[in-house]
C-alpha positions in Angstrom: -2.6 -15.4 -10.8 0.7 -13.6 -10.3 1.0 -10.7 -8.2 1.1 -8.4 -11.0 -2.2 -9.7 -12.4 -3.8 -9.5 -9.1 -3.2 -6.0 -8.8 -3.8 -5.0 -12.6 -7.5 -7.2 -11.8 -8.7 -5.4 -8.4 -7.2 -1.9 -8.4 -8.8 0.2 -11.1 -5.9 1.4 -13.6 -2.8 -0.1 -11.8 0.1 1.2 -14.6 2.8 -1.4 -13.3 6.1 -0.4 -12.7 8.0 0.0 -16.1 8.1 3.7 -16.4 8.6 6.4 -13.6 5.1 8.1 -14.4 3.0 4.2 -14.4 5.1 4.4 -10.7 3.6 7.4 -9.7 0.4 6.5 -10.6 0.4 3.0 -9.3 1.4 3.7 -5.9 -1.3 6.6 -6.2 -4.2 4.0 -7.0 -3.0 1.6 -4.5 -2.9 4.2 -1.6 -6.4 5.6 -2.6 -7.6 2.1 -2.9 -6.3 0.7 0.3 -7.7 4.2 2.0 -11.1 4.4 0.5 -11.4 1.0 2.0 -10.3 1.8 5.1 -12.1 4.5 5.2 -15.5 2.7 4.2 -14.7 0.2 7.1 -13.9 2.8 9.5 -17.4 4.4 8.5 -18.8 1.2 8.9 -18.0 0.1 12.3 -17.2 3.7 14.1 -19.5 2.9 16.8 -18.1 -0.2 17.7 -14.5 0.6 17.3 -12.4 1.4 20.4 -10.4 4.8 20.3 -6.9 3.2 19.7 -8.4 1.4 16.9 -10.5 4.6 15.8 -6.7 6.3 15.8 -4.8 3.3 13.8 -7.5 3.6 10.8 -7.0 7.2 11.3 -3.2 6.9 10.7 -3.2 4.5 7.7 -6.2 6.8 6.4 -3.6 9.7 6.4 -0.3 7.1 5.2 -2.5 6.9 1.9 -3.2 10.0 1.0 -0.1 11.3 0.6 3.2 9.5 -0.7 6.1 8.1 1.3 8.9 10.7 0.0 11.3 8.0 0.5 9.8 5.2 -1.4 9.1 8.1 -4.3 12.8 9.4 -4.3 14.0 5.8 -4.2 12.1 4.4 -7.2 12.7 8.0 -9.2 15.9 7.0 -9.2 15.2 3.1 -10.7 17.2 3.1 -14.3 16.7 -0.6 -15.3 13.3 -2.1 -14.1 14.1 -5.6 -13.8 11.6 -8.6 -13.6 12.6 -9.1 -9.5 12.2 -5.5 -8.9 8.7 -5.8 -10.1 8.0 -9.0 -8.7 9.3 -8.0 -5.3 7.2 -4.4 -5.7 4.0 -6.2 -6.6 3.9 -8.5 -3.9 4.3 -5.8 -0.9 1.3 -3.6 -3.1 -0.9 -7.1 -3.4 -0.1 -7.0 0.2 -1.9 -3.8 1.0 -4.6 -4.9 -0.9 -5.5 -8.1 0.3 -5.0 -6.5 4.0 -7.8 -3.8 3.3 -9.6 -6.4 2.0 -9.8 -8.4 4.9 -10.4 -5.3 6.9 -13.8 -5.3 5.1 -14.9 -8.6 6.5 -13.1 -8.1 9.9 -15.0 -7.4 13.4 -14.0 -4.5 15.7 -11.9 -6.7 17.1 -9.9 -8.4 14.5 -8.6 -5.2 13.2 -6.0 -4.0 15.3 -3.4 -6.9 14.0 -4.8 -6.1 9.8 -3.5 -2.2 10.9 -0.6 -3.7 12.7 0.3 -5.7 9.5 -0.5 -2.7 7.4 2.0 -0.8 9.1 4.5 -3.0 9.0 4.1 -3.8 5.0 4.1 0.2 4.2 7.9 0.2 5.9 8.6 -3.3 3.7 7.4 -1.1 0.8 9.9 1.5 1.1 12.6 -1.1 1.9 12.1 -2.9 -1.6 12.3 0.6 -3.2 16.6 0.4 -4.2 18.5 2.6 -2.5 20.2 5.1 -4.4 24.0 4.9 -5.4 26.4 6.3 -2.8 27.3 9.8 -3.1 31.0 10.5 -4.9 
């Protein structure tokens, strides 16, 4: 299964990429998708969670709900969706997926390195959005 497939099979409604509102609305689903888990596992193990931990889930928690204004500018701006520009997008929102997933099955202490990574793949995210054309 490509990563395209993956998303449209385990986050309810994924759009794709093709059209600046199925954008929107996939980058909605996977945000509230990757936060609802987080924020089921943060539930889930609050007593046994230390408070840098507690303040990492906190952080992502907040990333989600509320777009990257960079990554939304820079894909407003897409004019030709191309086949590696959806491939490339896919696999950083598979990404976010599979690491909420393993947050899910993840002691106390395994999840400071799944927030690290999670982190680290929202700024990959925004780097695969194309920049926009230089200014004339």
């Amino acid at each position: 299964m490509d990563d395209l497939e993956f998303l449209q099979a385990n986050v309810p409604q994924f759009e794709g990429y093709d059209s600046e509102e199925a954008r929107h609305h996939s980058d909605q689903r996977v945000r509230a998708w990757v936060g609802s888990t987080f924020a089921d596992v943060q539930a889930n193990l609050s007593s046994s969670l230390e408070p840098a931990v507690e303040k990492s889930f906190e952080d992502a928690i907040l990333r989600c709900q509320f777009p990257d204004q960079t990554y939304t500018i820079r894909m407003d701006g897409v004019t030709e969706v191309t086949p590696e520009l959806v491939e490339s997008l896919a696999q950083v929102d598979r990404q976010l997926v599979e690491l909420a997933a393993r947050a899910c099955k993840a002691t106390a202490a395994e999840l400071p390195p799944i927030l690290d990574d999670v982190f680290k793949t929202f700024e990959q995210r925004r780097l695969r959005a194309p920049a926009p054309p230089p200014f004339v």
